[in-house]
N, C-alpha and C positions, 0 to 999 in steps of 0.2 A: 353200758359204757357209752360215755360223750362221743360224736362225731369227732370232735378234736381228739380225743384220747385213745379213739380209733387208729385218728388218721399216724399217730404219732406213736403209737405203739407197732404198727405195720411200720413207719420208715426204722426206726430204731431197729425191727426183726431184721429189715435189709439190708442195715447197716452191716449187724452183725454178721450177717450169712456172708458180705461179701469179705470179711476181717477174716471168717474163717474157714473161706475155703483158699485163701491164696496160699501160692508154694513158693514162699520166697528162695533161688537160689544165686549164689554166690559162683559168677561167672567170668570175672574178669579182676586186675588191678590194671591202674592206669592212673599216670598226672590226669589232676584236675582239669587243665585249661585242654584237655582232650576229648574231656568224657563229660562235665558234668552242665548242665545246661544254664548260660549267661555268664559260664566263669571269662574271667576277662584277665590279660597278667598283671593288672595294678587293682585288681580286687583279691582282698582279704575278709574270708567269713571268717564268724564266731558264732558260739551257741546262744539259745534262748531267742526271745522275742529282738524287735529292731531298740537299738539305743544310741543316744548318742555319745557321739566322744569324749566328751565333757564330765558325762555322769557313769561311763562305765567303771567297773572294779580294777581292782588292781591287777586279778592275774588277768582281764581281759584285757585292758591296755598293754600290759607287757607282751602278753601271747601278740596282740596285733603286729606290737614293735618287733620284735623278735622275726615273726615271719616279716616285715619288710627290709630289715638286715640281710635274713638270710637269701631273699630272692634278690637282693642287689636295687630295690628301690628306695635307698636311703642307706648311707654311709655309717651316719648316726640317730641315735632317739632323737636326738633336736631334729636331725631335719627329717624325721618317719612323721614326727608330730607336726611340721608344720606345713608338710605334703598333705597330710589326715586333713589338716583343719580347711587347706585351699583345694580339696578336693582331687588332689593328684592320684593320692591313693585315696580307693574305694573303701566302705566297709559296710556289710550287711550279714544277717543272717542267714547259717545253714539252710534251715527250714524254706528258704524262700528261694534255694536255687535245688527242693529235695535232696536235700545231704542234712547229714545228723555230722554231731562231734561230740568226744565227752570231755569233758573238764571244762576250758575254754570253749574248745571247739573251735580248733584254730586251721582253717585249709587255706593253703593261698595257691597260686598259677600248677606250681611243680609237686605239692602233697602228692604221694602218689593212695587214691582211691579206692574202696572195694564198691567194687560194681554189681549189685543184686537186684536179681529181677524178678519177677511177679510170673510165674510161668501162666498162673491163671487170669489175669490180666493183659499183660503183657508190657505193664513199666517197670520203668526200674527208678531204685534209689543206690543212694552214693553215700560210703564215713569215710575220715582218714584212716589211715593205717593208723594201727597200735606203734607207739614209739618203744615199744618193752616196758620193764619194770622198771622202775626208780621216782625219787621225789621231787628230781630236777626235772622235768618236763616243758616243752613247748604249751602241750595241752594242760600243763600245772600252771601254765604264765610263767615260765622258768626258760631264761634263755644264757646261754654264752657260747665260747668255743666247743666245749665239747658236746652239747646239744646239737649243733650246728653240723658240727661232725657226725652224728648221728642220721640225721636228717639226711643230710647228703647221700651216705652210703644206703640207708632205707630206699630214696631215687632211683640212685643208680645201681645200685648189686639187688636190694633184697625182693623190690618190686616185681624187676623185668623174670627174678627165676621164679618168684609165686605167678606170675603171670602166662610164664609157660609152662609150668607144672598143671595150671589148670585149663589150658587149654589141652594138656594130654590128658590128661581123666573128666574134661567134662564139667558141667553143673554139679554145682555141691550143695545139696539141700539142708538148708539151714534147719528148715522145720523140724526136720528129721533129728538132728541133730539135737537140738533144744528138748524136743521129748526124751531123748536118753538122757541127756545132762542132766536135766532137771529130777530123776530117776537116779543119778548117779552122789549126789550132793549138792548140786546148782541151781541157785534160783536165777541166774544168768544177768546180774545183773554186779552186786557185788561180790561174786565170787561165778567165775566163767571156767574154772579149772576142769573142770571134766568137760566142758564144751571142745574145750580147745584143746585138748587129749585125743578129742573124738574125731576132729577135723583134722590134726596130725598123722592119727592113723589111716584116715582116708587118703590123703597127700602123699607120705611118706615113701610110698613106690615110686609114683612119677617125679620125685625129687630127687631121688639117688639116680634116677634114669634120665636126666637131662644130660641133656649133649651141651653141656656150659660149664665155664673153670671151674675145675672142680671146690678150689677156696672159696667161691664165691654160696657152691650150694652146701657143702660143708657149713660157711658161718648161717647162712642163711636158716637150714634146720635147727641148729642150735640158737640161733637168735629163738624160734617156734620153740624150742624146746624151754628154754628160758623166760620165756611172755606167757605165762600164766592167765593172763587176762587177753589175752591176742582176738578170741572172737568174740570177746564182745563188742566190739567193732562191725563184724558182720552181723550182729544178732541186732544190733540197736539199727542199721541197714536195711535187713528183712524187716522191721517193726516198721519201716517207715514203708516199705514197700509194699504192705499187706494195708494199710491207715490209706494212702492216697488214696485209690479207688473209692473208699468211703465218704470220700469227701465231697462235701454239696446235697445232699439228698433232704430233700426241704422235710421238714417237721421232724428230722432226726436230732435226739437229744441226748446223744453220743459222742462224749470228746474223742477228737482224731489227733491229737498232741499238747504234751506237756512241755513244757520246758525252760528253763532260767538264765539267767545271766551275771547275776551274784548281786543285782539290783533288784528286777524285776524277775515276778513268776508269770508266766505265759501258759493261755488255754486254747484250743481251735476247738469249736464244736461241731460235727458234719453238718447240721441243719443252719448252719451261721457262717459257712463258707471258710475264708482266709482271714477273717478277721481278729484278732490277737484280745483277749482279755486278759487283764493284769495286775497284779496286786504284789505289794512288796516281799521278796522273798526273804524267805524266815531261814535263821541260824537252824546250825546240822545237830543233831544230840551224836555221840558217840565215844570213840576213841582214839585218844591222840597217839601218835607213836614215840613221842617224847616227851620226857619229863617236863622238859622245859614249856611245852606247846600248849597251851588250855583256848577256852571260849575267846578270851581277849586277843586274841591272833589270828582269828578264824574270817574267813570272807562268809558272807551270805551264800544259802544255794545257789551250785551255777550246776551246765550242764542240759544236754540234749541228750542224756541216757535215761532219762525220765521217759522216753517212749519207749522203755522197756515194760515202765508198769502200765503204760497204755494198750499195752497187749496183754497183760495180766502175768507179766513175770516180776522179780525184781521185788518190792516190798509183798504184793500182793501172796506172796507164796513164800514168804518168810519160812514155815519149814520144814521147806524141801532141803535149805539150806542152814542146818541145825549152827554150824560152824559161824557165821555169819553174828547169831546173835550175842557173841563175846564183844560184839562193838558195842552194845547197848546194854552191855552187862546184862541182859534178859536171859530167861527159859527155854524153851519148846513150846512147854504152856500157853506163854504167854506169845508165841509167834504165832502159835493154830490160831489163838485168841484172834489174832490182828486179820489171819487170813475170813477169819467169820466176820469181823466185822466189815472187810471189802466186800463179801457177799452180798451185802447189806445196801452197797452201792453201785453195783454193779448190775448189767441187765440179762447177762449169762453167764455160762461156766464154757469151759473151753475141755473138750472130749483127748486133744491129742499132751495136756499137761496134766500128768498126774501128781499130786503131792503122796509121798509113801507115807510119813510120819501122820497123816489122815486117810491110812487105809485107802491111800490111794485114789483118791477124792479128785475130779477137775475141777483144777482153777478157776476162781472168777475172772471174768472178762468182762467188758465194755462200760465204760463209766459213766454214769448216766446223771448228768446234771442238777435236774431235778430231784434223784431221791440225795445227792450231797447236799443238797441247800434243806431240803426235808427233816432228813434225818440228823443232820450236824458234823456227820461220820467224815474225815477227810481222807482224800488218799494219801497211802503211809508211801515212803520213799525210800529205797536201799540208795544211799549215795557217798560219796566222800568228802573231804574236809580238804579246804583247801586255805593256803595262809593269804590275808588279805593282800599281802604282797607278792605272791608266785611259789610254788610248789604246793605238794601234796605233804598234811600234815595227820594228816586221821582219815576216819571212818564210820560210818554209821546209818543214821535214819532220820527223815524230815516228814513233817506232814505238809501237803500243801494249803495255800492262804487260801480261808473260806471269799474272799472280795473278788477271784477270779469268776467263782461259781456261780454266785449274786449277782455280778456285771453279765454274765453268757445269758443267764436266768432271766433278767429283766429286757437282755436283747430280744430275745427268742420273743418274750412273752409279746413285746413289741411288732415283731417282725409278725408272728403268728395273727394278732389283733389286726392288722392290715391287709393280712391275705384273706380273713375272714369278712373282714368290713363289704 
């Protein structure tokens, strides 16, 4: 073995060990402009890599608008938009202030946040809260009054009782959590239902036990009861809070985040720091949920739940989550198929995810650059469908653009040539 391919398979093993010894737990909710680092009241994040105003999509321009209605820095979309453009209101991405979001990925001052931390490190990362089920979404690019109404009560009733519930039971170990789910039918990425089953039942005492109005914990449970997808919110949080640590470690050539923005697909690699590689993001395959709704309606991939399968959940483990593959009209067969061929790309498997429907197999983990440009193999993506103009319209699975992988690859190669020189 080469010196270099030494030195670069040693950062890669570091990488990993440090990805998988972290215990992400879920510690706190809290407004952003309290918790999350550079939040400011006239900044508005969104998901995916940085873009401008100009070129973003449509549910991300709406989602922007919307949350500057609803935090009172703009009356109307004309003047949200012409605040954006004189720089009154801010906009950048999650990623850059460690906070994830899915759909849009829309947090503004008041969001209120799930705060998880890295017990084995000692950072932490930050999502919004889940707004529940439905197609009308902030995070879909979907706003009006009763969004708005939503939002509101999430703030003020739903936050402060999950906030003191978890401060009477404690850290809630996501990790833990994600190993039974995934055991139970979840690949925790498009489908969280046993996830968030599991965190209900952890909860569930100290929520009946608050010394708060009682309507308030009442809707508050049943809101948990009815959000299906509630942790995955915390789980794309943990992913992010287990990734930072890894970040920086020279000659590693292990992506530490994915993510889109329904323009652009975005890559971070550990050995190439904070630096964004990018390539146009590709249309979703799956399933609409209405007649009416096909490809010609559809935004490009968006979303920062794509650090789900940067940890090896999510498409990677397709089926753990047999359920899942009716968005793609697929198999089982042919999901094992997809989990072999991430193997393929990947630098290890992951000991606390087991896939049942492969006899119980761990997961592949950590995505290695090199053998993607290698081998051709892309990473597969569990994601949603969302309407070029706001809301959620389907569901299903993306590969990502091979020109992310090729740009990191010729960086590094670069970067590596110079430190060698």
């Amino acid at each position: 073995m080469s010196a270099l391919k030494t030195l670069i398979e040693d950062a890669n093993a570091k990488t990993l060990d440090i990805i998988l010894r972290g215990k992400p737990r879920l510690i706190d909710v809290a407004p952003a402009l309290n918790v999350v680092p550079g939040m400011t009241p006239n900044l508005i994040m969104h998901a995916g890599p940085a873009i401008e105003w100009d070129r973003m999509c449509g549910p991300h321009k709406n989602g922007v608008t919307g949350a500057a209605l609803w935090e009172g820095l703009a009356s109307t979309p004309e003047e949200a938009d012409q605040k954006i453009r004189s720089g009154e209101i801010l906009i950048a991405p999650c990623h850059h202030h460690v906070s994830v979001g899915a759909g849009a990925g829309i947090i503004s001052a008041s969001t209120p946040m799930l705060v998880v931390e890295n017990a084995t490190f000692g950072n932490r990362a930050y999502s919004c809260i889940s707004e529940g089920g439905g197609l009308r979404l902030l995070k879909w690019g979907a706003y009006d009054e009763t969004v708005f109404k939503n939002l509101t009560w999430q703030a003020k009733v739903f936050a402060p009782v999950l906030s003191k519930a978890l401060q009477a039971s404690g850290p809630i170990d996501i990790r833990n959590i994600i190993s039974r789910a995934v055991e139970m039918g979840d690949e925790c990425h498009n489908r969280s239902v046993a996830a968030t089953a599991q965190f209900l039942k952890e909860m569930y005492a100290y929520l009946v036990a608050l010394d708060m109005p009682g309507e308030d914990v009442k809707a508050s449970i049943k809101f948990l009861v009815e959000s299906e997808h509630f942790l995955l919110h915390a789980i794309m949080a943990a992913a992010k809070a287990m990734l930072v640590p890894a970040e920086g470690i020279d000659y590693s050539t292990i992506v530490t985040a994915m993510s889109r923005n329904g323009v652009d697909f975005g890559i971070k690699v550990s050995g190439l720091g904070d630096q964004w590689f990018t390539a146009p993001a590709n249309p979703v395959t799956g399933l609409f949920f209405r007649a009416e709704w096909n490809d010609s309606n559809a935004a490009p991939d968006l979303g920062d739940s794509a650090i789900t399968e940067v940890i090896g959940l999510g498409g990677f483990i397709q089926p753990a989550a047999p359920t899942v593959t009716q968005y793609v009209q697929g198999t089982v067969q042919q999901a094992i198929a997809n989990t072999l061929e991430m193997q393929e790309i990947c630098a290890a498997s992951n000991p606390d995810v087991r896939i049942p429907t492969m006899d119980f197999a761990p997961g592949p983990i950590g995505i290695d650059i090199r053998k993607v440009v290698q081998t051709g193999i892309l990473p597969l993506l569990d994601t949603a469908i969302t309407h070029k103009e706001g809301g959620l319209i389907g569901a299903g699975e993306v590969r990502a653009p091979m020109g992310c992988f090729e740009a990191a690859l010729k960086a590094f190669g670069q970067k590596v040539a110079g430190a060698q020189a």
